[in-house]
N, C-alpha and C positions, 0 to 999 in steps of 0.2 A: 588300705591295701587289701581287705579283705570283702568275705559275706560275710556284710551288719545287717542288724535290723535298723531299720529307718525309723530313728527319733528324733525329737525336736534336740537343735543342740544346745547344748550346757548352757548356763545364764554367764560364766566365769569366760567364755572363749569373748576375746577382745579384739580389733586390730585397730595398730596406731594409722589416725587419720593421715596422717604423711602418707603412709604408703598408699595414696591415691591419686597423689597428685597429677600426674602423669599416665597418658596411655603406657607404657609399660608398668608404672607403679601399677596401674588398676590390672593387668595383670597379674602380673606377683602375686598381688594382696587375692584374687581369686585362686589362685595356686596354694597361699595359704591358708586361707578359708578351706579348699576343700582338704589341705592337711592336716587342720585340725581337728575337722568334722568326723573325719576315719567314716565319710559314708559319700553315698551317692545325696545331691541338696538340686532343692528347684532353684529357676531364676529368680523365684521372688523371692527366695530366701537370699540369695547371695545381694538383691537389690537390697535388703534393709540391712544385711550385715557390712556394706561397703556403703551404704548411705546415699545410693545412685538411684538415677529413675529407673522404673522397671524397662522404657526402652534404651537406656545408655545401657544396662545390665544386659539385656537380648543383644543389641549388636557387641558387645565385647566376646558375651559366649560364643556368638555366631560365626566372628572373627576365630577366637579359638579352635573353634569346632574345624574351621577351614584347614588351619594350622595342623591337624591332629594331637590338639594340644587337651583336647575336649573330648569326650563320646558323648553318646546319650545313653543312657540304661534301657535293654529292648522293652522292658514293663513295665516302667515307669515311667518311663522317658526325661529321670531325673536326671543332671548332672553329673558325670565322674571326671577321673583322668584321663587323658588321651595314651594310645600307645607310644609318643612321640616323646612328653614328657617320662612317662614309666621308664622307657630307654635308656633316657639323658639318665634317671636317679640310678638304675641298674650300671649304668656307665660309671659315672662320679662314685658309686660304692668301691667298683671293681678296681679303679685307678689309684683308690686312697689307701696310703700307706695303714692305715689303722682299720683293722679288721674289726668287723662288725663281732659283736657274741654269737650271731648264728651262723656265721661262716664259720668260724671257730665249731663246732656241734659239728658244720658237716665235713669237715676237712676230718673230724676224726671218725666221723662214720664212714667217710671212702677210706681209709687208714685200716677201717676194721673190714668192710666187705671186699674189697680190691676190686671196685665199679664204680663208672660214674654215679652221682646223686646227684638230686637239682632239688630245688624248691619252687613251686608255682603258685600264682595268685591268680585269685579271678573275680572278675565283674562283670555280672549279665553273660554275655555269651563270647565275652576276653581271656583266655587263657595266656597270663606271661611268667615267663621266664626270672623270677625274682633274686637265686642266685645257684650258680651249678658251679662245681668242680668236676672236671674231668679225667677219666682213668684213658686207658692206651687204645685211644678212637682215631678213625683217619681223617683228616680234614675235612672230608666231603660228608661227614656225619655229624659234625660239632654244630650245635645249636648257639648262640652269640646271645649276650644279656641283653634280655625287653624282647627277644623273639615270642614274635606268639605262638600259640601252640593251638591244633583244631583238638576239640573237645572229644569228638566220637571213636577217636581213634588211636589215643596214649593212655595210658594207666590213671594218670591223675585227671583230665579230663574226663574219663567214665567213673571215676571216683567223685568227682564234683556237682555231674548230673543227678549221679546217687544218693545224694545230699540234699538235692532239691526238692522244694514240695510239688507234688505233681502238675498245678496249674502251674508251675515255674518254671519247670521241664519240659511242660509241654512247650511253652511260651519260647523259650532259650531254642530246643528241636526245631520249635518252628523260623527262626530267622536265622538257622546254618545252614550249611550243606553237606550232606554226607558224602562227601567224596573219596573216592576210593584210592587211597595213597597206595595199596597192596594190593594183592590175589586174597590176601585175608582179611583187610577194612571189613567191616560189616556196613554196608549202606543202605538195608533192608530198615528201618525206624521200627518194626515190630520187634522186629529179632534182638535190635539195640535196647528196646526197651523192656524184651525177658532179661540182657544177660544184668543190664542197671537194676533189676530186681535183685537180683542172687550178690551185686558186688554193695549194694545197700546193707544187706543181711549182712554179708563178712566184713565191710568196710577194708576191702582190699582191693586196689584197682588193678586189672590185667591187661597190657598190651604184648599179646604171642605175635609179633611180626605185623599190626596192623598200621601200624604210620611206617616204618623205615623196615623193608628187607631186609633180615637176619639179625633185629634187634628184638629183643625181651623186654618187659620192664613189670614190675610191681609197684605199687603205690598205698600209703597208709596216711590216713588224715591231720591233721596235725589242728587240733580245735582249742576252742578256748574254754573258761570252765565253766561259763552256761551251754555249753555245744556246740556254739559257732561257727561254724568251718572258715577258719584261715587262711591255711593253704595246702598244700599237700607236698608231699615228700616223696621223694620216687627215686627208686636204683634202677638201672635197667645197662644189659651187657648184650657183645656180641654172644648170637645161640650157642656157637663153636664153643665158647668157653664157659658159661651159664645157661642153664635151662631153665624154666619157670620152677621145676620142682626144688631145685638149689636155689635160686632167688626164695621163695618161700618160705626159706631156711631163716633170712635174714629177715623175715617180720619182727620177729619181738627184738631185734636190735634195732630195726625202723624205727618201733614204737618206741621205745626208750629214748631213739634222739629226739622224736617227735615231741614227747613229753618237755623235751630242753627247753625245742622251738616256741611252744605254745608259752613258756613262763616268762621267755627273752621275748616273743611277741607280744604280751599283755604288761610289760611292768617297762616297754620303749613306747606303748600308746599309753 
């Protein structure tokens, strides 16, 4: 669900030959595989862990990939999730009566700030939606689970670039589009890549109005404890009723749920 580093996997990950049997099993069992792996994997790694030739293994990806059950990763071009599936899990979280520990964390950090929060995940140049609570937004603003979000122009997206190592960042810059959701977007890639210096240093992400009119947002990292960026955490209110300077109020209470998120996110992988 997050940015891993890309290692060979465990010798311990196993999958029962049954779940192959069938084009849908050999699905599944690739869905597992990559849930296991907690990473982005080639074809020929999924062909020897499901015991397939490497071209039954390409056209299943290929299939998927159709499906948007699949990406590719823009610099590797290895393996991930698709938005399609991301959704479906963000859906099936949201509908189950038994709340996850990290919704629990953010349902009392809107409790404490009286604003929305979301949490978002990313892969390559995917920004989604992993799970949000909503404070007194109008319809036509509410973001729905597994939406994706463009990276250049919300809080946590310019928090995630931040994060990146520079041939990363560049790589990622280079297969989006700046498009300018606002009068405030910034769609200049120089200018984007001063202010990604400055929110690097504070590890605070700022969107004043640049994806949605009259909306603010902050964003604080949420890592694991070799560094890893997981995912990010972000408050953001209408301007009318929060400013960035009053949002900035609520960092060290960000950080503090964040700190939750990362321990409920390393001890559920």
């Amino acid at each position: 669900m997050a940015l891993q580093p890309i290692n060979s996997l465990p010798s311990s990950t196993t999958l029962s030959p049954a779940s192959i049997g069938s084009a849908v099993g050999k699905v599944v069992a690739v869905l597992e595989y990559l849930a296991t792996s907690r990473r982005s994997v080639s074809v020929g790694e999924i062909s020897r862990a499901l015991k397939l030739s490497r071209s039954q293994a390409h056209r299943i990806v290929a299939m998927m990939e159709r499906e948007e059950m699949l990406v590719r990763h823009p610099l590797t071009k290895r393996v991930m999730v698709g938005t399609r599936v991301a959704r479906l899990a963000c859906r099936l979280l949201a509908g189950s009566p038994l709340k996850p520990l990290w919704h629990i964390v953010l349902d009392s950090l809107v409790r404490d700030v009286g604003a929305t929060c979301n949490i978002v995940v990313y892969e390559g140049a995917i920004g989604t939606y992993f799970d949000r609570i909503e404070a007194d937004w109008p319809e036509l603003l509410r973001l729905k689970f597994g939406s994706k979000v463009p990276l250049h122009c919300t809080a946590g997206g310019k928090l995630y670039l931040a994060n990146l190592s520079e041939d990363e960042r560049e790589a990622v810059l280079g297969s989006i589009t700046l498009k300018k959701h606002t009068p405030k977007t910034i769609t200049n890639k120089s200018d984007l890549v001063e202010e990604l210096k400055i929110i690097g240093i504070q590890q605070i992400g700022i969107d004043d109005q640049e994806f949605i009119e009259g909306m603010v947002a902050m964003a604080v990292p949420v890592l694991s404890s070799a560094g890893v960026l997981l995912a990010t955490l972000a408050i953001h209110a209408k301007k009318t009723s929060m400013d960035l300077s009053k949002l900035r109020n609520f960092v060290p209470r960000l950080n503090e749920a964040s700190a939750s998120l990362s321990e409920i996110f390393e001890s559920e992988c």
